[in-house]
C-alpha positions, -999 to 999 in steps of 0.1 A, spaced: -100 -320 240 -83 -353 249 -103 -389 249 -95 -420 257 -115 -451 243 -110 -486 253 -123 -514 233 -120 -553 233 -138 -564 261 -166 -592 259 -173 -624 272 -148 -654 275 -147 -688 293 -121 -695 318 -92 -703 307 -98 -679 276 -78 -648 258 -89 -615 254 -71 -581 242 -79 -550 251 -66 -516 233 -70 -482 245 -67 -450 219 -62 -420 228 -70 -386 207 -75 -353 207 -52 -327 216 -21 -343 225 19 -334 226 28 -365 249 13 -394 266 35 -404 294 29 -433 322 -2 -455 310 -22 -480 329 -48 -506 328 -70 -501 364 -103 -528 371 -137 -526 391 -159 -557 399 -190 -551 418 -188 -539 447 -154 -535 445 -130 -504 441 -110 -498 414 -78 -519 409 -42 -513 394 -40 -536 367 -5 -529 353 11 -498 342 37 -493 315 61 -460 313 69 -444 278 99 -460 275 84 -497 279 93 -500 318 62 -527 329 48 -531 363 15 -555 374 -6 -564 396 5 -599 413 -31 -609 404 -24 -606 369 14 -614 367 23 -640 341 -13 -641 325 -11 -604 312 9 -584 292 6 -546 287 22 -527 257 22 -496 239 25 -481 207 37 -443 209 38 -435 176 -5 -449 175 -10 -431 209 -24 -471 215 -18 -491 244 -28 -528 249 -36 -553 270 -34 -590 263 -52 -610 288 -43 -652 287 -53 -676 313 -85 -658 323 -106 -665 353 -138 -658 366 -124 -632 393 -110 -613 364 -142 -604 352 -146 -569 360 -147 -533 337 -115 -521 326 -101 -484 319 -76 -470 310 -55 -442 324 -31 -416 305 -7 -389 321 -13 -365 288 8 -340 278 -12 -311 258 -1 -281 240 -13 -259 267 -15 -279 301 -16 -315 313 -34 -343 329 -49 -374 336 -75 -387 312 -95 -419 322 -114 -443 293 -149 -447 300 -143 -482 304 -148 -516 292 -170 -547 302 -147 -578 306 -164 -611 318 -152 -644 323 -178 -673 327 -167 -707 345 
C-alpha cells in the first residue's frame, strides 16, 4: 500500500559528501513528520534528524552543521545531504514517514540504505 525507498548511499572517504533521498509511494493523502534514523553494528538505531511538513528541522548533535535534511511535498521526497563525513557516520540509514492514507494511518520505515565512510 505505502513504500518507502531510500537511495544514495555508497562509499565515501572522510571528509566526503553524500546525499541521500527517500520516496515515498503508494497510497497516500499526507506525509507528515519525516526522519532520517541510523544503525552501525552492534548498535541501535539512531535519530538522525527529523523535519515536520512545514520545514521545522531538528538533528542529532552528532550530525549538526554537517547535515542538512529537506523535503519536497509536492514529490512525496525527502533528502539528506551529508558534508564533512566521518568514519563513525558509517552506518545504514532509513527513513521514517508519519503517512496519512485514504483509509487509516501510520508509520512506514525504508528498508534502508548502506552508508560507509573509509578513513
Amino acid at each position: 500500500q505505502v513504500q518507502l525507498v531510500e537511495s544514495g548511499g555508497g562509499l565515501v572517504q572522510a571528509g566526503g559528501s553524500l546525499r541521500l533521498s527517500c520516496a515515498a509511494s503508494g497510497n497516500i493523502f499526507r506525509i507528515n513528520a519525516m526522519g532520517w534514523y541510523r544503525q552501525a553494528p552492534g548498535k541501535q538505531r539512531e535519530l538522525v534528524a527529523t523535519i515536520t511538513r512545514s520545514g521545522s528541522t531538528n538533528y542529532a548533535d552528532s550530525v549538526k552543521g554537517r547535515f542538512t535534511i529537506s523535503r519536497d511535498n509536492a514529490k512525496n521526497t525527502m533528502y539528506l545531504q551529508m558534508n564533512s563525513l566521518k568514519p563513525e557516520d558509517t552506518a545504514v540509514y532509513y527513513c521514517n514517514a508519519d503517512i496519512i492514507r485514504n483509509y487509516g494511518s501510520g508509520y512506514y520505515w525504508g528498508q534502508g540504505t548502506q552508508v560507509t565512510v573509509s578513513s
